[in-house]
C-alpha positions in Angstrom: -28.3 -24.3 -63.1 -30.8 -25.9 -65.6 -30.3 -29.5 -67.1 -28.7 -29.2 -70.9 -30.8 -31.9 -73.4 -28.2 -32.7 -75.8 -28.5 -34.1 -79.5 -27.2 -37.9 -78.9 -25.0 -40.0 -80.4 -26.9 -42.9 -80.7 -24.3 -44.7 -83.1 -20.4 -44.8 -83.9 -20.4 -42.8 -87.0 -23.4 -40.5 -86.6 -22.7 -36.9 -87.0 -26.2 -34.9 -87.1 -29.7 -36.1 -85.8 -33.4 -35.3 -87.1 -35.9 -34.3 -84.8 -38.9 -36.1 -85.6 -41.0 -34.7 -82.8 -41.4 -33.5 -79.5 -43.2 -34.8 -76.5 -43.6 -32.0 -74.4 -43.6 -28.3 -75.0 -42.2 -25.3 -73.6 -43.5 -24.7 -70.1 -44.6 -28.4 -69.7 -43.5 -30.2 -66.6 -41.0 -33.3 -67.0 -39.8 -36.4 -64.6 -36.4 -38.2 -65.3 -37.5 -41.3 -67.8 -40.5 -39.0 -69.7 -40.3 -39.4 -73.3 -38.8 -36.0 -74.3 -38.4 -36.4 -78.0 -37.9 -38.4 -81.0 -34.7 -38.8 -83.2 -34.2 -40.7 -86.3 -30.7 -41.2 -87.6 -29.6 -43.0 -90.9 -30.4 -46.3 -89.0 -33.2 -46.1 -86.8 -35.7 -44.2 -84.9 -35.6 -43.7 -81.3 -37.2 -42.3 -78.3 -34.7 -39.6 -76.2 -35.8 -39.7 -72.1 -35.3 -36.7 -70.1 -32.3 -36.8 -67.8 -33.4 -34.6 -65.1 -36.6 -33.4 -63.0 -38.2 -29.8 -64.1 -40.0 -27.7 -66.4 -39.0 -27.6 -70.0 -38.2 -23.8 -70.3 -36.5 -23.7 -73.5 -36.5 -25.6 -77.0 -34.2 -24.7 -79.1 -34.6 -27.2 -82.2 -37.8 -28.0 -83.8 -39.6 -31.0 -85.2 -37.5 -31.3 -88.9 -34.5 -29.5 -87.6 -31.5 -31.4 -88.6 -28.9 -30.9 -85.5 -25.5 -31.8 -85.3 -24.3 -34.4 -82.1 -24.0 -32.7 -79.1 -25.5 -29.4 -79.7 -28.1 -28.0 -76.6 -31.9 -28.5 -77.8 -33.0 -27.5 -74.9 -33.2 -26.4 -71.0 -34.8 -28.2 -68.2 -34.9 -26.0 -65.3 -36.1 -26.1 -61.8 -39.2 -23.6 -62.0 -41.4 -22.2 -65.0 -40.1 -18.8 -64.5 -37.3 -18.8 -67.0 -39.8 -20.2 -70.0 -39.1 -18.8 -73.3 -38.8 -19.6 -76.9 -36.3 -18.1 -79.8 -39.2 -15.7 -80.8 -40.2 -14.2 -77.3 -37.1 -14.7 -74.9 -38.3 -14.2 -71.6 -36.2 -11.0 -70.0 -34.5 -9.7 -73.0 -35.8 -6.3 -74.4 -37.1 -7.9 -77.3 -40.5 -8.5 -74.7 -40.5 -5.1 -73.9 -40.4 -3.0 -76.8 -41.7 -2.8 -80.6 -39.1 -3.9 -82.6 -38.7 -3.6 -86.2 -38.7 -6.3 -88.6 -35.8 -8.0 -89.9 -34.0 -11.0 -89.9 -32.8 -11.7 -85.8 -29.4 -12.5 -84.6 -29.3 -14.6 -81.7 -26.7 -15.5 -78.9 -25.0 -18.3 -80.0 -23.5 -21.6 -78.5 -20.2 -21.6 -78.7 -19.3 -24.6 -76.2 -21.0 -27.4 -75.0 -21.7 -26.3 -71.1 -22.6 -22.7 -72.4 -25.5 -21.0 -71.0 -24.9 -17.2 -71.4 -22.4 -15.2 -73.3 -21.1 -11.7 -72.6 -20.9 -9.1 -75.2 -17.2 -8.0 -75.0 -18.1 -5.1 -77.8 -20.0 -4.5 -80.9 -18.6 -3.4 -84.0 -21.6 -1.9 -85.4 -23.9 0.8 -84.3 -27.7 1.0 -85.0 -28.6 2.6 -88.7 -25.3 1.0 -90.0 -24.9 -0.6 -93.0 -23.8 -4.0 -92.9 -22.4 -7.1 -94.8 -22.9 -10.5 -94.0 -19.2 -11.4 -93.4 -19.0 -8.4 -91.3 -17.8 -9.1 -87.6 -20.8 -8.1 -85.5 -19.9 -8.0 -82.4 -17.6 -9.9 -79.7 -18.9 -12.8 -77.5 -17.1 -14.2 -74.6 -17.7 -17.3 -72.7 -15.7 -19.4 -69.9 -13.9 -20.8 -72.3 -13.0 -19.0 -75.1 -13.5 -15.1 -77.0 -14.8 -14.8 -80.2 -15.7 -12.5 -83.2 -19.4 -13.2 -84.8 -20.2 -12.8 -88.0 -23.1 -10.8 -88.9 -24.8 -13.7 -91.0 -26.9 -11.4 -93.4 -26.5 -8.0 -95.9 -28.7 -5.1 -94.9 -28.4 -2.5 -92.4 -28.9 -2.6 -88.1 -32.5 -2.3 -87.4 -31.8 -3.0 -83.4 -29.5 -4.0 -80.8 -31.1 -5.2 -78.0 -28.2 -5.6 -75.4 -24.9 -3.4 -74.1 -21.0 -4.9 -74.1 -20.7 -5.7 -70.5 -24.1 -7.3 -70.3 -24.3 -11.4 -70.5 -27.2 -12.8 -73.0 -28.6 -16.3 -72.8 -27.7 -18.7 -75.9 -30.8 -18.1 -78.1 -31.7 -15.2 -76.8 -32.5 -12.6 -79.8 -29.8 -9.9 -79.4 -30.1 -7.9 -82.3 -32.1 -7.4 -86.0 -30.7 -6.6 -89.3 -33.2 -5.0 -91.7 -32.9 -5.2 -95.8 -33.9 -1.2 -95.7 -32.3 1.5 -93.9 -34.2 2.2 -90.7 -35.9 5.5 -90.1 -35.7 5.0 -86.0 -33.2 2.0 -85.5 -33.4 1.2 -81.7 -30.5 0.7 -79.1 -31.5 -1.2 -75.4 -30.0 -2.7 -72.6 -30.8 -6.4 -71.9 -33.4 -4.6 -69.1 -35.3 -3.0 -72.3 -34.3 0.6 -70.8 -32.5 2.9 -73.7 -28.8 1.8 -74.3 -26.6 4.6 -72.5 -25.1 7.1 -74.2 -22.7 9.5 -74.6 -22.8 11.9 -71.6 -24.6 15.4 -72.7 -22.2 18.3 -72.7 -22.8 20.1 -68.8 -23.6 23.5 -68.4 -21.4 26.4 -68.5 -19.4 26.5 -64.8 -17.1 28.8 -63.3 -13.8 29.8 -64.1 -11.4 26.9 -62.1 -8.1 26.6 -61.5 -5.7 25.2 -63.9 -5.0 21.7 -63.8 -2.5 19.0 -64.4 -3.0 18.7 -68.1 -4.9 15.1 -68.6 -3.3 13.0 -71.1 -5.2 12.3 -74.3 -7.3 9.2 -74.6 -6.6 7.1 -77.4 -8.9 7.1 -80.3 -12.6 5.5 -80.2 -12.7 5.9 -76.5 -15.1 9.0 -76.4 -17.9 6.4 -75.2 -18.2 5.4 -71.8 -16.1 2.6 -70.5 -17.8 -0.6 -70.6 -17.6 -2.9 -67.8 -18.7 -6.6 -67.5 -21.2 -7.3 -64.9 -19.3 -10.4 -64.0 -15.5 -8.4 -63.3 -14.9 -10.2 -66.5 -12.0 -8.1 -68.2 -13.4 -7.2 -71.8 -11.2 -7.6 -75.1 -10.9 -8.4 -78.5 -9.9 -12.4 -79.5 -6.1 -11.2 -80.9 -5.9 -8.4 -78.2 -6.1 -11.4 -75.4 -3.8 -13.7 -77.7 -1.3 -11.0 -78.4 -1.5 -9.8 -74.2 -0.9 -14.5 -74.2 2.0 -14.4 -76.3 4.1 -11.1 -74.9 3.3 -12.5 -71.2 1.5 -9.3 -70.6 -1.4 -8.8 -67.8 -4.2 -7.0 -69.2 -5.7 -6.1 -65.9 -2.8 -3.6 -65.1 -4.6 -1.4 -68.1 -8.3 -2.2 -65.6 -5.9 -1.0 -62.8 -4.6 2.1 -64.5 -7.9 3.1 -65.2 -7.8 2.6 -69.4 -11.7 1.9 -70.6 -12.6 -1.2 -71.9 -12.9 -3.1 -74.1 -8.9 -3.6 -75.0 -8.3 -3.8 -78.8 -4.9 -4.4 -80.3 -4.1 -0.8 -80.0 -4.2 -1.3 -76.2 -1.7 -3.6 -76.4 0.6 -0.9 -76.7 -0.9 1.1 -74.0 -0.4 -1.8 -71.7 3.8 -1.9 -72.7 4.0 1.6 -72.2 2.8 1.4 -68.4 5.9 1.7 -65.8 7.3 -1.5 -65.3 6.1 -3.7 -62.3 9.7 -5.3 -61.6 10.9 -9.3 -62.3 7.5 -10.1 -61.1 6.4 -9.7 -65.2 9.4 -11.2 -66.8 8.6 -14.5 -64.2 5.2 -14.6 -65.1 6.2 -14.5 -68.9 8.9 -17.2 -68.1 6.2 -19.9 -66.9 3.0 -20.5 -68.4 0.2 -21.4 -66.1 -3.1 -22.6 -67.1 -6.2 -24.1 -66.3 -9.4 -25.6 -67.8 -12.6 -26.4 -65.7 -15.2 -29.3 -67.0 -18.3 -29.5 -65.4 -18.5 -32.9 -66.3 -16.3 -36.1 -68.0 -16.1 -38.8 -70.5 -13.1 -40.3 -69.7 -14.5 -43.1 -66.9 -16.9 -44.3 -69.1 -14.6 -44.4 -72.5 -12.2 -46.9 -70.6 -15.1 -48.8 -69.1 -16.2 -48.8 -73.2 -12.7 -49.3 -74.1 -12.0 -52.2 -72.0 -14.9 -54.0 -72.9 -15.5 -53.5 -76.5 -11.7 -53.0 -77.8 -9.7 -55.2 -75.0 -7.7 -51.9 -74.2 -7.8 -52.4 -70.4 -5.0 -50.2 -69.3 -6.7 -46.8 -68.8 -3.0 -45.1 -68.2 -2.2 -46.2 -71.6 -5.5 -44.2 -72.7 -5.0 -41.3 -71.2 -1.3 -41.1 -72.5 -3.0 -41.7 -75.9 -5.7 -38.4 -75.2 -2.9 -36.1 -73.8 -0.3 -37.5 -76.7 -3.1 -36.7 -79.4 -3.8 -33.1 -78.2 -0.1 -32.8 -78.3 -0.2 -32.5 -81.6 2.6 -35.1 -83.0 3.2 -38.3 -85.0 4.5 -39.7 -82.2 5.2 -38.9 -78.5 6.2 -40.2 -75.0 3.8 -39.8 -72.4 4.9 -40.5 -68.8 1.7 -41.2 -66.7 2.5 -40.3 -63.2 -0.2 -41.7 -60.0 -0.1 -43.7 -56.5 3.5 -43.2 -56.5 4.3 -44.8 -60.1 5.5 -43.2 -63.2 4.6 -45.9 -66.5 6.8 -44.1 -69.5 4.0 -44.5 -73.0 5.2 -44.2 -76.2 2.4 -43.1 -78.4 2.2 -43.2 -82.6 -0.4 -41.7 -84.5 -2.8 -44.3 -85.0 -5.0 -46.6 -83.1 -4.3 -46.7 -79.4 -3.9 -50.4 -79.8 -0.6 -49.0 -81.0 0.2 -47.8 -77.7 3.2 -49.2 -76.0 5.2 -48.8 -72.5 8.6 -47.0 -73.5 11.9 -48.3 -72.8 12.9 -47.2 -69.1 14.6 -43.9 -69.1 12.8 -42.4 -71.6 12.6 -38.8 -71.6 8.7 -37.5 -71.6 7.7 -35.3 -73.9 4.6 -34.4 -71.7 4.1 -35.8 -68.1 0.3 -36.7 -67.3 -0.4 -36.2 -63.4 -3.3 -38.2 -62.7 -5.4 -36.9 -59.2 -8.8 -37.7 -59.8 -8.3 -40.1 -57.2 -6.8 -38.1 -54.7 -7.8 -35.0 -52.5 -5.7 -32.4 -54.5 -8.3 -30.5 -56.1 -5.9 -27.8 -57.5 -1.8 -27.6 -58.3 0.9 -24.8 -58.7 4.3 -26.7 -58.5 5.9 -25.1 -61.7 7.7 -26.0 -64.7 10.0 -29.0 -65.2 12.1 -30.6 -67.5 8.9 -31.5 -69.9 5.2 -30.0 -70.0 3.0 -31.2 -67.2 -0.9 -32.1 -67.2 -2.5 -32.3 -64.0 -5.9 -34.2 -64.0 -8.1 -33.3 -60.4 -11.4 -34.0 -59.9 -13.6 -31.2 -59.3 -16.9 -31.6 -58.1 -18.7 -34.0 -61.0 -16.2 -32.6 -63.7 -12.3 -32.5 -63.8 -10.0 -29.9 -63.1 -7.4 -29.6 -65.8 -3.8 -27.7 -64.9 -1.0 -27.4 -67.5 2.4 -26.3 -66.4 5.6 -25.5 -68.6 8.2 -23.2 -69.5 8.1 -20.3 -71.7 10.9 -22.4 -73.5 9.1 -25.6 -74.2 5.8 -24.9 -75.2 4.7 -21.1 -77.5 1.7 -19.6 -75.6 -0.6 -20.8 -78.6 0.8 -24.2 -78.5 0.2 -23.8 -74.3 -2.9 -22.9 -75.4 -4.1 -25.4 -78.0 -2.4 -28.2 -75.5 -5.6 -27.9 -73.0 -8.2 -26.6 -74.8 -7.6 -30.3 -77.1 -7.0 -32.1 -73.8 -10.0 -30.2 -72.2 -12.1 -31.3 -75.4 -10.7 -35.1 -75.3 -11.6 -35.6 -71.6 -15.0 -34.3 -72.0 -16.4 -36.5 -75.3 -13.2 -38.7 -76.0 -15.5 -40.5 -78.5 -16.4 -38.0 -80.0 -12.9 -36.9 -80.9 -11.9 -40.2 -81.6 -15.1 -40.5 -84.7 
């Protein structure tokens, strides 16, 4: 897995940095403590070290880029092998074919750990006029499903990778032309021809009749497409509307329907014969999990302790979990070692933060486990929502647990992915 070089935050209110220059170049080997690059800020001008050992196979900001906290600028890996910069990736079909010219769409970064995304479906074909504001394609990454934008008005000159296949952030993925293109090309990541539609076979035999085969629904002439990963492929609402209705989309993988699911599919997916209560249980508790590969927390409460006097790091966390809750105020029990401390948290500084009256019903119970051996829980709903913190390898794993009653599946949903976020860079969130 290669290192991620980060933009710092090298002060309390700084949002974007300026690269003033690099150190080392693509390609270039690099020790932990090397001088890696330069970044000034509104207040000073500072040296950056690399964090890891390796080869500096990817730079994705340049000297006078202006990039925002915490975006990657760059890969440290463990060989040379994977060198590549935005205008030659290494491995994509952009090296192995002419391509015409045009302005290039790239993978982007939708997340903070991201390395690849997979290309749940596009929603443009080559020679096809489009908009700026068009939706593109679909990109999906551990975290999250989205819809990109096609960022520029002309027509599609290329597309350089299939749904199903995954693409490495900056990775050029596609090329929108200003003028219609007399031969617009279509490949796979592998630079081999994009497949197509099967060609009509020759003329057979008379067979037997058959079992008439149901119709397939609409824009499902082209050949299924399938995620290299066993990744299930879908649209953003299809996934939130399969969320919200408690509904399984791998029973349509199952039943054979081709991907990737749209809204229409939704439908499909209700009309398939009923499994029994084992779907109306699974829509009566919601059950989810968040995985970070690494966490701010231990270091925010060694900050906060020292810096703010906030020493009671159960009274922080209540004041994270409260504040991805979503209200003005809320009461957090804390539950670890054997001991439940009942928070009650307002909107405001976490100064604010104070232990509840005994008795006090939770809004949201907090299980803490980092310290423990429990790496993963499934113990169901109860009377209030329940976060589980684990540790999980250097990261955290993150469980939520509720009833279908106390939390919507968005607000189940939002819930973690806040939390998720908080845990990660509370500072951040806290600027």
């Amino acid at each position: 897995m290669p290192h991620e070089v980060i933009m710092p935050a090298l002060g309390m209110a700084q949002d974007t940095g300026l690269i003033v220059a690099w150190h080392k170049s693509p390609g270039d080997e690099v020790a932990t403590g090397d001088v890696l690059f330069e970044v000034e800020t509104d207040k000073a001008t500072m040296e950056v070290e690399a964090q890891a050992d390796g080869f500096l196979t990817q730079v994705r900001a340049h000297a006078g880029d202006e990039v925002p906290v915490g975006d990657v600028i760059a890969l440290i890996g463990d060989t040379t092998e994977a060198v590549h910069t935005a205008e030659s990736p290494a491995g994509s079909a952009a090296a192995t074919a002419a391509l015409p010219d045009g302005n290039e769409v790239i993978m982007p970064a939708l997340g903070m750990a991201q390395d690849t995304g997979l290309i749940v479906a596009w929603h443009k074909a080559p020679g096809d006029a489009v908009a700026a504001d068009d939706i593109l394609f679909e990109v999906e990454t551990d975290k999250a499903t989205m819809e990109v934008e096609a960022g520029h008005d002309g027509y599609v000159a290329a597309l350089l990778a299939e749904a199903g296949e995954d693409a490495p952030v900056g990775d050029l993925i596609a090329i929108i032309s200003a003028a219609k293109p007399d031969a617009p090309v279509q490949l796979s990541r592998k630079g081999q021809p994009a497949a197509a539609a099967p060609a009509p076979a020759a003329e057979a035999p008379p067979q037997p009749a058959a079992d008439p085969v149901p119709e397939k629904p609409a824009g499902a002439a082209k050949p299924a497409a399938k995620s290299e990963t066993g990744r299930i492929l879908a649209s953003p609402k299809a996934r939130r509307l399969a969320l919200e209705q408690g509904l399984d989309l791998a029973r349509l993988v199952v039943a054979g329907h081709p991907q990737p699911y749209h809204v229409s599919d939704i439908e499909v997916l209700k009309s398939l014969p009923d499994e029994g209560a084992g779907t109306a249980q699974a829509a009566a508790a919601r059950h989810l999990v968040a995985d970070l590969p690494g966490e701010g927390f231990t270091a925010f409460a060694a900050w906060a302790a020292e810096t703010a006097g906030l020493k009671d790091a159960d009274a922080l966390l209540a004041g994270l979990a409260a504040a991805s809750l979503g209200r003005q105020r809320a009461a957090v029990a804390v539950e670890g070692f054997g001991e439940t401390r009942i928070y009650t948290v307002p909107a405001g500084p976490f100064g604010a933060i104070a232990e509840a009256e005994p008795g006090t019903p939770p809004d949201l119970r907090l299980r803490d486990l980092r310290f423990s051996r429990i790496t993963a829980v499934r113990l169901g709903a109860e009377d209030s929502p329940v976060l589980s913190v684990a540790a999980s390898g250097a990261g955290l794993r993150l469980t939520l647990e509720c009833a279908a009653h106390q939390l919507s599946a968005g607000e189940a949903v939002s819930l973690l992915s806040n939390f998720a976020g908080r845990m990660e860079q509370p500072l951040r969130h806290l600027l």
